[in-house]
C-alpha positions in Angstrom: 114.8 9.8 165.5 114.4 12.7 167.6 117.4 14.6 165.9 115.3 14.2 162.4 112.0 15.4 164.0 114.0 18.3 165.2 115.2 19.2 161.9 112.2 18.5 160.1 110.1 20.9 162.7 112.9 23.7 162.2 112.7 23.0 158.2 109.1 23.4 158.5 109.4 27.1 160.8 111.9 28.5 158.0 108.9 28.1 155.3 106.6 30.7 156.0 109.6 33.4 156.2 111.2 32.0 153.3 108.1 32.4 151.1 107.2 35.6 152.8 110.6 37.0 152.0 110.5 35.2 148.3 107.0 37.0 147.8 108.1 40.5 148.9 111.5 39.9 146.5 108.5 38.8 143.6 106.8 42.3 144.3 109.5 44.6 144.3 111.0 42.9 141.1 107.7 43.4 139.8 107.3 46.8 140.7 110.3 47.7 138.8 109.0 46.8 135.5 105.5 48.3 136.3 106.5 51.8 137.5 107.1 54.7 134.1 110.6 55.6 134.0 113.2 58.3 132.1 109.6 60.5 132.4 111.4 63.2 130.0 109.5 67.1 129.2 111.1 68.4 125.8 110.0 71.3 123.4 108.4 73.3 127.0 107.3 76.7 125.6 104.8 79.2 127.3 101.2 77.3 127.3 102.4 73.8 126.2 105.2 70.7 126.8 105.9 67.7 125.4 106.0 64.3 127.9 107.8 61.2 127.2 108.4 57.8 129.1 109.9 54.4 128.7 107.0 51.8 128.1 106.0 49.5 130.8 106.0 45.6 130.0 102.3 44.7 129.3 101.0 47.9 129.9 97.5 48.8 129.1 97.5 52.7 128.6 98.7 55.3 130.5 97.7 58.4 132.7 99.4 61.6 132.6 98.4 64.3 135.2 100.3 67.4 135.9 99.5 70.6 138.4 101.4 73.5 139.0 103.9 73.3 141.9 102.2 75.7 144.0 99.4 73.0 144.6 95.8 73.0 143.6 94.6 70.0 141.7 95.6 67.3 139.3 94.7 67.6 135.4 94.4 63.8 133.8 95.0 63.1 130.2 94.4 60.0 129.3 97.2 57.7 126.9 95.1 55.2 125.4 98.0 54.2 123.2 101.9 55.0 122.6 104.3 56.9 125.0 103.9 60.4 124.5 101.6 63.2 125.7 101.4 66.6 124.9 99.7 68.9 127.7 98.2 72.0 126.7 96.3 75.3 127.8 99.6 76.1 130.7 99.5 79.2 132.4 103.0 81.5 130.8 105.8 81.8 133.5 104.4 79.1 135.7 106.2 75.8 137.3 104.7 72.5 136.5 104.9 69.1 138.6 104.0 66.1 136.0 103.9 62.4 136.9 103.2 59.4 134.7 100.9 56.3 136.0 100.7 52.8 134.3 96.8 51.9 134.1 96.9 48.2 134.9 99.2 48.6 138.4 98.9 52.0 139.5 102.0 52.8 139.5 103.4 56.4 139.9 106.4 57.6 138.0 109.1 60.1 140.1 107.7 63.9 139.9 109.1 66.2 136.6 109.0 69.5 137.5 109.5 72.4 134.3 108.8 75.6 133.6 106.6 77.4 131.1 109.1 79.8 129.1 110.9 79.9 126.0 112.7 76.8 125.3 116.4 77.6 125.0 119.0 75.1 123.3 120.9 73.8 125.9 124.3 74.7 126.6 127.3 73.6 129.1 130.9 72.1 129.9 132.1 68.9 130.6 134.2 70.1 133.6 134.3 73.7 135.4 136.8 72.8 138.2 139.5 74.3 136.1 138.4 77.6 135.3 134.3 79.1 135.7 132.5 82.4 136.4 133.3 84.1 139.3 130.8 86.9 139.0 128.8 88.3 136.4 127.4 92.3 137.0 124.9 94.1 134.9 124.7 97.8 135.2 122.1 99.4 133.4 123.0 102.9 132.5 119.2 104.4 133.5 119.3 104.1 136.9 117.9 100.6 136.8 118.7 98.3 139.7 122.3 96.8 139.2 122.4 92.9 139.0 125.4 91.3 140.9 126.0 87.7 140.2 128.7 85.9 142.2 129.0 81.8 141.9 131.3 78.8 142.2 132.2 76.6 139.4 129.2 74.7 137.8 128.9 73.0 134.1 125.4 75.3 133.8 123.3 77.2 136.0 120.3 78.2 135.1 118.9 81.9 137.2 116.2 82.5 135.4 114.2 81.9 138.4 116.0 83.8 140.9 114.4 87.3 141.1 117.1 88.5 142.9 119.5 87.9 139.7 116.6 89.3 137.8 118.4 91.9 134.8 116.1 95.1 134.0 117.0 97.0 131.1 115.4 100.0 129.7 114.0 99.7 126.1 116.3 101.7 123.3 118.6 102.5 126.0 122.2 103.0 125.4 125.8 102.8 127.2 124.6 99.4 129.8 127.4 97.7 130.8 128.6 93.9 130.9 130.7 92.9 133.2 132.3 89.3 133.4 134.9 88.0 136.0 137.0 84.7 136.0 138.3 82.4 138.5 141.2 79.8 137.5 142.0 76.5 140.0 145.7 77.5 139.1 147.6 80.2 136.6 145.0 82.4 134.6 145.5 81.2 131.2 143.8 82.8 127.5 140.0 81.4 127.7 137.5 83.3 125.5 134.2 84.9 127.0 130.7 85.4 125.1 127.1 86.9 125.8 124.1 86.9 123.9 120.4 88.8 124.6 117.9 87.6 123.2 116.3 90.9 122.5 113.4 89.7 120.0 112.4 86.9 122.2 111.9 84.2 120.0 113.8 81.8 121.5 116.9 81.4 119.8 120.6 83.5 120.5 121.1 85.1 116.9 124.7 86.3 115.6 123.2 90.2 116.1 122.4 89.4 119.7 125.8 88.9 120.6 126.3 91.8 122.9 130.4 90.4 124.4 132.8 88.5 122.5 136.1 88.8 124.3 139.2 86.8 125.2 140.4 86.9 128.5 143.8 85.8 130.5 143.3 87.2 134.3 140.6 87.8 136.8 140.3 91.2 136.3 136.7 92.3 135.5 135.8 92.0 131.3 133.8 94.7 130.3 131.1 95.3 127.4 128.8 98.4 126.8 126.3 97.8 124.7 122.4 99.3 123.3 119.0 97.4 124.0 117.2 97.9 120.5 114.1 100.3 120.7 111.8 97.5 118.8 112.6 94.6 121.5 110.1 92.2 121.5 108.5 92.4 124.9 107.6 88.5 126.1 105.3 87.8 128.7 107.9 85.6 131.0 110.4 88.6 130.0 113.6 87.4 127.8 117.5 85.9 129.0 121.0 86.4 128.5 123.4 83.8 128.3 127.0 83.7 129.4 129.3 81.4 128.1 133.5 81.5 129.5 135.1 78.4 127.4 138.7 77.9 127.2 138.3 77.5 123.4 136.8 79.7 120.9 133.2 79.2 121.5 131.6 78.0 118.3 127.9 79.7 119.0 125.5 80.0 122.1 124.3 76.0 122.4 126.0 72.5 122.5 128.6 71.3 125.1 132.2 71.9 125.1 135.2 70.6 127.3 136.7 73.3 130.0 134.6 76.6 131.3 130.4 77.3 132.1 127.1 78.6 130.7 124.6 80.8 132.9 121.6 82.0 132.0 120.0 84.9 133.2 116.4 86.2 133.3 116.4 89.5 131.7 113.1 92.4 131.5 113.0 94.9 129.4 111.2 98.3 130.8 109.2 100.9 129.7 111.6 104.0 131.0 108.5 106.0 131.2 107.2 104.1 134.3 110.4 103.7 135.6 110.6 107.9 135.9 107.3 108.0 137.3 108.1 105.9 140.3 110.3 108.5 141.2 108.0 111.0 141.9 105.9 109.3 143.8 104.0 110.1 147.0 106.3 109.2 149.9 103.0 109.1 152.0 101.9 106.1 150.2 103.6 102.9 150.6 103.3 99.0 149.7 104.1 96.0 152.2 104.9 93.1 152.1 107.7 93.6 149.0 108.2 91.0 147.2 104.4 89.4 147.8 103.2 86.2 146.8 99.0 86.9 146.8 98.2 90.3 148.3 99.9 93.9 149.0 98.7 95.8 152.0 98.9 99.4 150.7 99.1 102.2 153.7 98.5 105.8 153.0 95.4 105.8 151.2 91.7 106.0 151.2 89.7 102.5 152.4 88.6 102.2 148.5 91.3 103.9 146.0 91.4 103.1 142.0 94.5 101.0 140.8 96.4 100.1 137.9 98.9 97.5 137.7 101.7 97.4 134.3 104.4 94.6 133.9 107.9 95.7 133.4 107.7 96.5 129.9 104.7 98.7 130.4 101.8 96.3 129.5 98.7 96.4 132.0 98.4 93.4 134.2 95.3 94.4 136.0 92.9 97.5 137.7 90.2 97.9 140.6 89.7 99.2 143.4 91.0 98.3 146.5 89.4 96.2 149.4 90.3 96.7 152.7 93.5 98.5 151.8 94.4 95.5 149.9 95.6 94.9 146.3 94.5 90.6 145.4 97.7 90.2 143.3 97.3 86.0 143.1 96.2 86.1 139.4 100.1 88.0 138.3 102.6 85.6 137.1 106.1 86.0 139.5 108.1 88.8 138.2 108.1 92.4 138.3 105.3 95.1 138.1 104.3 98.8 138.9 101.0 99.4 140.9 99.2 102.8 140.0 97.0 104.5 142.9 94.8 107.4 142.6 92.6 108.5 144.9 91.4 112.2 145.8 94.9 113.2 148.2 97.1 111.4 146.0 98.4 109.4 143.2 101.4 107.3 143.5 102.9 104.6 141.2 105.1 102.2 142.8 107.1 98.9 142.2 106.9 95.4 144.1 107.7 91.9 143.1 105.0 88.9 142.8 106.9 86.2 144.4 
């Protein structure tokens, strides 16, 4: 008698954790057909993006908000019905953090993050372990900054982003340089190297943008000299090069092939005639901090001095006066830009980098 009341008072403990533990099993089995999953962002361009998900089980509309990286707050669009969105009015050259939430249990998808800029077919290898790019090296022939690019092996890499692989090239220049360098896990064998610019900016590699075509069968650098057209289409978020090394012929700029790697480049095309007034600037006047991310203490200078600021490619981005000895450069899109001053003593034009 007493062994059964034993048993039946330890049967009766157990209950409460086993329906605790049954509940908690309930919820997270729940909660895994009530978050939005494979949250997808496809045909991205400069001030708009298309947003896809899988559909939730009994849903009851969606909400799709999105803010840019940096912070700041959350812009809601409302999906009464279907699984797509399409988000509008984004700011050119700027990241973008988008989340999808199911309207009956709150749910939150996993972040997307993308970028406003021209949308690119996409491009890579199945493997890179074999053979890759070692380093890629641009070397304008104006006196330009040179861009050195040295990797490891990856499928694709995308440096668009990274300001310090940033190419400048000056409009209807001539004689720039291409270099391309190959590493091989064992003995170099014949793979076959291409580049393309898209100098018009519209998006897509052309056949007369091809600026290397090569085949290659050692590590030694691969060379190409080519011209940047004098009628380049000048794009806000500036333009890119891509770099393809396959160890077969490749058959144009986008789809996926077996052995090799694709990187693309960010690439800005500049007016000359700003880049040969820089050089002659005051060497009283200077900027700091370089790069900046929202304002540039200028030393040198009057307390109030006029100002002009130009992109890359010569467009203006802005003019004032200054505050304080400061330039408020928040309202620039990251990249590269000249700042003009002029005051009574001087007049200087300078370059820094909106980070």
């Amino acid at each position: 008698m007493r062994r059964n009341l034993f048993f039946m008072l330890m049967f009766l403990s157990g209950v409460p954790q086993f329906q605790a533990a049954h509940h908690k099993e309930n919820t997270l089995t729940k909660k895994m057909f009530t978050v939005p999953a494979n949250v997808t962002v496809s045909n991205i361009n400069l001030t708009s993006a298309d947003v896809t998900w899988d559909a939730v089980p009994g849903a009851n509309g969606y909400t799709v908000r999105f803010r840019p990286v940096s912070g700041g707050a959350w812009v809601a669009v409302v999906v009464s019905v279907g699984t797509a969105c399409n988000l509008s009015g984004l700011v050119p050259c700027n990241g973008y953090v988008v989340e999808v939430i199911d309207n009956v249990s709150g749910d939150t998808s996993v972040p997307v993050t993308f970028y406003t800029q021209l949308n690119y077919c996409q491009a890579g290898s199945a493997d890179s372990a074999m053979m890759h790019l070692s380093k890629v090296m641009m070397t304008p022939s104006t006196g330009l900054p040179q861009m050195v690019s040295a990797s490891g092996a990856s499928n694709y890499t995308d440096y668009r982003p990274d300001l310090t692989r940033r190419i400048q090239l000056g409009i209807g220049t001539t004689n720039n340089v291409l270099s391309v360098e190959q590493n091989w896990a064992g003995t170099p064998g014949t793979v076959y190297v291409k580049a393309w610019i898209d100098f018009n900016s519209n998006g897509i590699f052309e056949s007369s943008e091809m600026m290397m075509s090569a085949s290659v069968n050692s590590t030694a650098p691969k060379t190409s000299t080519f011209s940047v057209p004098p009628f380049v289409t000048v794009s806000q978020c500036g333009t890119t090069m891509r770099v393809i090394t396959s160890q077969t012929v490749p058959t144009g700029p986008c789809g996926t092939f077996t052995y090799g790697e694709v990187e693309d480049y960010g690439v800005t095309f500049v007016n000359q005639t700003l880049a040969v007034d820089e050089i002659s600037k005051s060497k009283e006047i200077s900027i700091y901090p370089n790069p900046a991310a929202e304002t540039l203490h200028i030393s040198g200078i009057s307390s109030e001095t006029d100002y002009e600021i130009f992109s890359a490619s010569g467009q203006k981005a802005g003019k004032g006066r200054t505050s304080g000895n400061t330039v408020d450069i928040r309202h620039l899109a990251k990249g590269i830009y000249f700042i003009q001053l002029k005051n009574k003593e001087n007049t200087a034009r300078l370059k820094f980098i909106r980070k």
